[in-house]
C-alpha positions in Angstrom: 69.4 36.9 -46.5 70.3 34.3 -49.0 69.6 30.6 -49.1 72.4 28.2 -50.4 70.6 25.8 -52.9 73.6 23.6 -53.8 76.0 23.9 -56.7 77.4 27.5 -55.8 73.8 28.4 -56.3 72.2 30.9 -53.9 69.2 33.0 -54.2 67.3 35.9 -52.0 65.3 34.4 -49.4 62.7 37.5 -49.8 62.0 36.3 -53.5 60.7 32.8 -52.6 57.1 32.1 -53.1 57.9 28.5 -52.1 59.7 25.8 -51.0 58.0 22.1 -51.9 58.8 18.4 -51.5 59.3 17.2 -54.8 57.9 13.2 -54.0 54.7 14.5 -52.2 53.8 17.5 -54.2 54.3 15.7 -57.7 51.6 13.6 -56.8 48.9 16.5 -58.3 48.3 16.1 -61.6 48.3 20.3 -61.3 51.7 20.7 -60.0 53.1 18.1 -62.9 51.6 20.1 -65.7 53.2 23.2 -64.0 56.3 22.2 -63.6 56.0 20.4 -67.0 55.3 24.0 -68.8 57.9 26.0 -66.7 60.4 23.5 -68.4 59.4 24.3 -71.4 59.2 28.0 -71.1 63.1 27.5 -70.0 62.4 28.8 -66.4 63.3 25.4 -65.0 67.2 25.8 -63.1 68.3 22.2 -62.2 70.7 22.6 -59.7 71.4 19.3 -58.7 74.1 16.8 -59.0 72.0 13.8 -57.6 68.6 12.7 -56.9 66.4 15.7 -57.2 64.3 16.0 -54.3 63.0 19.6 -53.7 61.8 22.5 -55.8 61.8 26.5 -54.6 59.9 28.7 -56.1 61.1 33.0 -57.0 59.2 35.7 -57.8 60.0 37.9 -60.3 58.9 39.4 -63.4 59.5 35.4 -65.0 59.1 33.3 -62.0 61.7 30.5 -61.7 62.1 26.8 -60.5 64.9 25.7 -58.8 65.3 21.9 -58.6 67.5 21.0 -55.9 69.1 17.7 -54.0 68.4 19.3 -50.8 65.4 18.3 -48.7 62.6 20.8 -48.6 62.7 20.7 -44.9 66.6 21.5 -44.6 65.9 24.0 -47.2 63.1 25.6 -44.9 65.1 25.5 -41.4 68.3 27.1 -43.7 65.8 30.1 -45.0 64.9 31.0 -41.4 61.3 29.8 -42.4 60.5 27.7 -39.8 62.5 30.4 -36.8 59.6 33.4 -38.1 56.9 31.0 -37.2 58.0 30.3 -33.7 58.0 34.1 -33.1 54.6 34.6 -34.1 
């Protein structure tokens, strides 16, 4: 399955380590400096055309940020996230 991160972007819902709210989980000093050294390591993909307000997380052998205007909690509902938990 794929989930549609704005901008003709779209990426395999099986490769995401995470989806995150970009004004709450900014707030740790940790996730800054992260974020902070995937940008400079070019694994930073801004998607957006607008306020930024989420970022996803991929695996891979170089794991890469997404930065998209899409809520983390649409994103979530869209990646079938939140339907596996109601079957469990």
């Amino acid at each position: 399955m794929y989930l549609h991160l704005g901008t003709d972007t779209m990426i395999r819902t099986k490769d995401i380590l995470g989806i995150f709210d970009l004004d709450t989980s900014t707030i740790s000093k940790w996730t800054r400096d992260t974020l902070r050294r995937a940008e400079l390591e070019g694994r930073v993909v801004n998607v957006c055309t607008d306020l930024p307000k989420s970022f996803v997380v991929m695996n891979g052998k170089k794991p890469t940020i997404y930065i998209s205007q899409i809520s983390a909690s649409t994103l979530k509902k869209r990646s079938g996230y939140i339907d596996d938990i109601k079957n469990i």
